[in-house]
N, C-alpha and C positions, 0 to 999 in steps of 0.2 A: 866368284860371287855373282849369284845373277840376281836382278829389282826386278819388281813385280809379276812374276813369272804368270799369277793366272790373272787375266784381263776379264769383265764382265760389261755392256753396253749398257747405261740405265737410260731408260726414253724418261722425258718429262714431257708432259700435255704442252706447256709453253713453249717448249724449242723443238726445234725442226729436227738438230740431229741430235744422237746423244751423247752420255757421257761415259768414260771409257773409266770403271775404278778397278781397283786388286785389292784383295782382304790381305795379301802380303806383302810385305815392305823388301827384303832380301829373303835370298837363302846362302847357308855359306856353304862350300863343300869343304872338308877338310878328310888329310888320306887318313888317320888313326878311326876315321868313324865312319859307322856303314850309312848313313843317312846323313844330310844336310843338317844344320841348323836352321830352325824357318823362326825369323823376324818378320811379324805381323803390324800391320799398317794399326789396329786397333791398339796394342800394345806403345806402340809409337807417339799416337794421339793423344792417350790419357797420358802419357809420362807429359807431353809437352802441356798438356792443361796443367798436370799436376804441378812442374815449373812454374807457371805465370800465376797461379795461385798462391806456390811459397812464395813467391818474389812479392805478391800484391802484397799478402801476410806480412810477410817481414817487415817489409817497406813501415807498414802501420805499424805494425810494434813498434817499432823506433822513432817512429811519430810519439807513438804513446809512451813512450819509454818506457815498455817490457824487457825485460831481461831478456836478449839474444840465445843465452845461450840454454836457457832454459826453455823458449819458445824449443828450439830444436830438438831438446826432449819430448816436446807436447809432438813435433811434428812425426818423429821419427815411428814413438809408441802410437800412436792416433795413428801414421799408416798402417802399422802392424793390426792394431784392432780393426780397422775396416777394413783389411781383407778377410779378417778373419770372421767380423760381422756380416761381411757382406755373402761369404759363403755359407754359415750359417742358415742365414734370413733362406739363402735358394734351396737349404738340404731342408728342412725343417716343411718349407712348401710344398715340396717333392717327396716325404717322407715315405709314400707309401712303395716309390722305385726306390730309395737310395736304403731302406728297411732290406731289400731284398738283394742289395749291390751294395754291402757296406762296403766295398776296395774301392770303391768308384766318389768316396764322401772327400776323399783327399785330391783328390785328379781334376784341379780345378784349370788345368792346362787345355781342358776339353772343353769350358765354358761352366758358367751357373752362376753368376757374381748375382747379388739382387745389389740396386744401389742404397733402397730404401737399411737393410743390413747394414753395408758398408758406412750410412752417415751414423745411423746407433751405434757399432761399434766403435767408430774412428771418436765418439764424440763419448761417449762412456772410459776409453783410453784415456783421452787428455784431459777429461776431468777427475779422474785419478792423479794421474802427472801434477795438474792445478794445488789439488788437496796435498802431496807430498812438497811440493816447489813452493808452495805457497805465491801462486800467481793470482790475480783477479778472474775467477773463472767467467763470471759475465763478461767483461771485457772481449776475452781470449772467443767468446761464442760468438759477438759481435764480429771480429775478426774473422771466424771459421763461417759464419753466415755469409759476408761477401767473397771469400774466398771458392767457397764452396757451389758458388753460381758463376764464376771462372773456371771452375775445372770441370762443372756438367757440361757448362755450354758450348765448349769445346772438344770435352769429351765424346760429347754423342755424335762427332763427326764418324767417329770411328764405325756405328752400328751402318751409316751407309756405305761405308768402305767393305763390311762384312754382305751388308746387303741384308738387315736383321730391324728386327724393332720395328715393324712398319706396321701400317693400322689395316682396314677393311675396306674395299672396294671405293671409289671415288670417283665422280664428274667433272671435279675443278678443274682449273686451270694449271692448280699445282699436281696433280697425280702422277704418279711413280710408279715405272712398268720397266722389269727385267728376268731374264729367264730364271735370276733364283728366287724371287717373289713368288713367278708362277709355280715352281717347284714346290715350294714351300706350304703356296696354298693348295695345292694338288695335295699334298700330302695331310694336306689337315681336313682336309672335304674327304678322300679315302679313312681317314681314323676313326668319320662319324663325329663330328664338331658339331654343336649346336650352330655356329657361328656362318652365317651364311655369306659366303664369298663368289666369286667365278675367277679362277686364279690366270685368267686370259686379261682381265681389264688391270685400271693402272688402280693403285692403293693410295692411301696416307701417308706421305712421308712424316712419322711423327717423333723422327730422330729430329726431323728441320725444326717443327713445330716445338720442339721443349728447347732444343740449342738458343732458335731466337730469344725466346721468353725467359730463359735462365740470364742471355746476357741482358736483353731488353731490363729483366730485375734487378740488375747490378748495377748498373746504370741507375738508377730508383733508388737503391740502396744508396750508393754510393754518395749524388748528392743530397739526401738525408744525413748523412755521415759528415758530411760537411758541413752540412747549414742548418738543419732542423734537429740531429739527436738530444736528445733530454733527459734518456738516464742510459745505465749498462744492461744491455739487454736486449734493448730494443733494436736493434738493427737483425739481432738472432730470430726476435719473433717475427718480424717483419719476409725475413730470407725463408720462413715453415710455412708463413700465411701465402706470401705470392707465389712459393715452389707450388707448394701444397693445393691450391685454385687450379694449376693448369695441368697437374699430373691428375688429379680428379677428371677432369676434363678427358684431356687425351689417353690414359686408360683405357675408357672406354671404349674408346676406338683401336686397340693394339690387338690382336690375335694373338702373341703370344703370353696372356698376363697369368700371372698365377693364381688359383681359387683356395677358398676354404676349404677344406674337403671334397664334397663332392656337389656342392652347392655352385650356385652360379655368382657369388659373392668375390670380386675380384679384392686380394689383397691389399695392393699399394695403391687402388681407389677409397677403398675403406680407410687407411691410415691417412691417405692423402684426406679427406672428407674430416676426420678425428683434427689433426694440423690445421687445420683450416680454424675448425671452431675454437678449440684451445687456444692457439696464438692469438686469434682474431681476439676471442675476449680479454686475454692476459691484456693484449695492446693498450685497449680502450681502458681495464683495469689502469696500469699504472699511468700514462698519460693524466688519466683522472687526480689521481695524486701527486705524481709530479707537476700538475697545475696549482694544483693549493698546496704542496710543498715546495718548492726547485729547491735545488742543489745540485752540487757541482758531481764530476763525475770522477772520479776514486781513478787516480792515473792516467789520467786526459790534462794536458797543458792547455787545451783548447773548447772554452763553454762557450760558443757563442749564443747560444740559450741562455744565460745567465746574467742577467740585466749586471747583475755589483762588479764580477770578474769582468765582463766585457769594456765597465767605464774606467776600472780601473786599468786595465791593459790598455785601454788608448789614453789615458792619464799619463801612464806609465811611456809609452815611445812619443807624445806631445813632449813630455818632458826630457828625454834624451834628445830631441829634433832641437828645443829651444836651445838647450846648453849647446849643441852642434852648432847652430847659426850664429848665438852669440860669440864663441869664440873662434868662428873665422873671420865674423864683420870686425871684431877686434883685431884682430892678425894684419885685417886689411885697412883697415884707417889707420893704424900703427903706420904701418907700412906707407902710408897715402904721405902721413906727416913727417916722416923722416927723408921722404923723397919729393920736395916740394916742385922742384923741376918736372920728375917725370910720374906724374902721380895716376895712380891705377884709373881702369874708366868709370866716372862716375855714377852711368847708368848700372854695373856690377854692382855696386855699393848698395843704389836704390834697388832692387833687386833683391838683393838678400834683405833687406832692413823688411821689405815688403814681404817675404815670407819669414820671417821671423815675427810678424804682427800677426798673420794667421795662423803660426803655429802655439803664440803664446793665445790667442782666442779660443783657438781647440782643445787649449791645455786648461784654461779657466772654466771652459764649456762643461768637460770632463769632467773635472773636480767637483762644479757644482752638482754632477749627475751621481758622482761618487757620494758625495755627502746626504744627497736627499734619497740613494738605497739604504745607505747606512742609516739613516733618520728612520726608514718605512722598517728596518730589520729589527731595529732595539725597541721598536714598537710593538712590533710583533712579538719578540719574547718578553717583555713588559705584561704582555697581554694572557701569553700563554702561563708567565708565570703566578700571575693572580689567581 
């Protein structure tokens, strides 16, 4: 077995010396075969994204109490679909080579995944799954939205490990220069490229620039998911609008993007540009209504948006805390008076009596919080029912 057999030096403008990567992870030899098996460092990466994704996933289903076992239907078919979308999205692009090379539409071992593909497919999969399982499919897109920005943002480590994906000539301080860039753009200035390069200077590294921004979103996402979500949904529109901004963005700068035909109209800028405005107005849509509606969210134990569940939930553990203190300061002056000799320390006692005054405060606080949503709700249907 031998690791990383080809080495490549990438320069960064920032550091002095460089960085030493391999687009291959192993090769194995084995005697029944006349060639190695090559394990690629790209291959490696997405699986490992792909892991910290199912795991984020999972993790929340069982927060939300999704069915486990059903999730893993949605996950298993939803991978099957975005590979199968994702190869699609790049044959259909490419239509007018792969028309002429139909043996070559299967041979995805050679490369062509589009990502844009692969979320349509994977997310067309499991909402079939959804529709058959009967899962909450908003929820599950909630889930697939933060998940889905753990496994780009770690994914696109890979395209610098290949040495791919990278933008058009740059000044920064972050600019990215290694002999398969120059190759690459040598080769794209020989085809007659509109796209004006000099493949001797450093490029965009614009695997860095999406990786940041995909986690940087999740992050975003995340604590929205905690403390601000409002209905099911929104964290999916939320994961199209902020993806969808920086791939518009950076597009534009990649050399290798896919066009419309023969137009200069890049694809997954255009769809990125479509995501942006869709989600962006859906957002503001439902927001708008879940402000003059609230309600709770359909298989979430957790609204902290929701004024009546929130009072009651802290209602609800005031009053498990109070029963708790009362009946160990009981246990304990029991205890006090039956041992008059050696009698527990006084200041314990005052101690618990002390916060068993605050917690029955909190618990009265509560209640009266409970009673005056309750008051504002029966008002409201009162109202609506007239």
């Amino acid at each position: 077995m031998t690791f990383c057999p080809d080495k490549t030096e990438v320069f960064f403008s920032f550091l002095e010396n460089p960085v030493t990567v391999s687009s291959i992870f192993c090769q194995i030899d084995l005697p029944f075969m006349s060639s190695p098996i090559t394990i690629r460092w790209y291959g490696v990466i997405i699986a490992f994204g792909l892991i910290l994704a199912v795991l984020f996933g999972g993790r929340k289903a069982y927060v939300w109490k999704m069915d486990i076992n059903k999730m893993l239907d949605v996950l298993i078919y939803g991978a099957l679909g975005g590979v199968v979308g994702a190869r699609l999205y790049y044959v259909f692009s490419k239509w007018d080579y792969y028309s002429a090379c139909p043996e070559e539409i299967f041979q995805i071992w050679h490369g062509g995944l589009a990502i844009y593909g692969g979320l349509i497919g994977g997310i067309l999969a499991a909402l079939i799954v959804c529709k058959v399982e009967k899962l909450n499919i908003l929820n599950l897109l909630d889930l697939c939205g933060m998940s889905f920005l753990i496994g780009q943002g770690i994914g696109r480590w890979g395209n610098f490990a290949n040495q791919e994906a990278f933008g058009t000539n740059t000044d920064s301080f972050i600019g990215m220069y290694s002999v398969k860039t120059e190759a690459y753009l040598t080769s794209l200035v020989n085809s007659g490229t509109d796209i004006i390069v000099d493949p001797s200077k450093p490029v965009h590294p614009t695997f860095l620039y999406e990786s940041l921004w995909c986690l940087l979103s999740f992050v975003i996402l995340y604590i929205v998911c905690q403390k601000f979500r409002k209905f099911s949904g929104q964290l999916f529109l939320g994961y199209g609008f902020l993806y969808g901004i920086e791939r518009a963005v950076v597009e534009g700068m990649r050399t290798d993007s896919l066009y419309i035909g023969d137009t200069n109209i890049r694809v997954s800028q255009l769809l990125s540009l479509i995501l942006v405005i869709v989600c962006g107005t859906l957002l503001v849509i439902f927001t708008i209504k879940y402000t003059k509606n609230p309600k709770p969210i359909e298989g979430v134990d957790y609204f902290n948006e929701i004024p009546l569940y929130r009072h009651r939930k802290k209602a609800a553990d005031m009053k498990a805390l109070v029963e708790k203190y009362t009946e160990e300061l009981t246990v304990l002056k029991a205890k006090a008076d039956a041992d008059v000799e050696n009698k527990p320390d006084k200041r314990k006692i005052a101690s618990l009596e002390e916060k068993l005054r605050k917690a029955q405060n909190e618990l009265n606080t509560a209640e009266e919080k409970v009673a005056i949503q309750d008051a504002k709700k029966a008002a409201k249907a009162a109202k609506k029912a007239k």
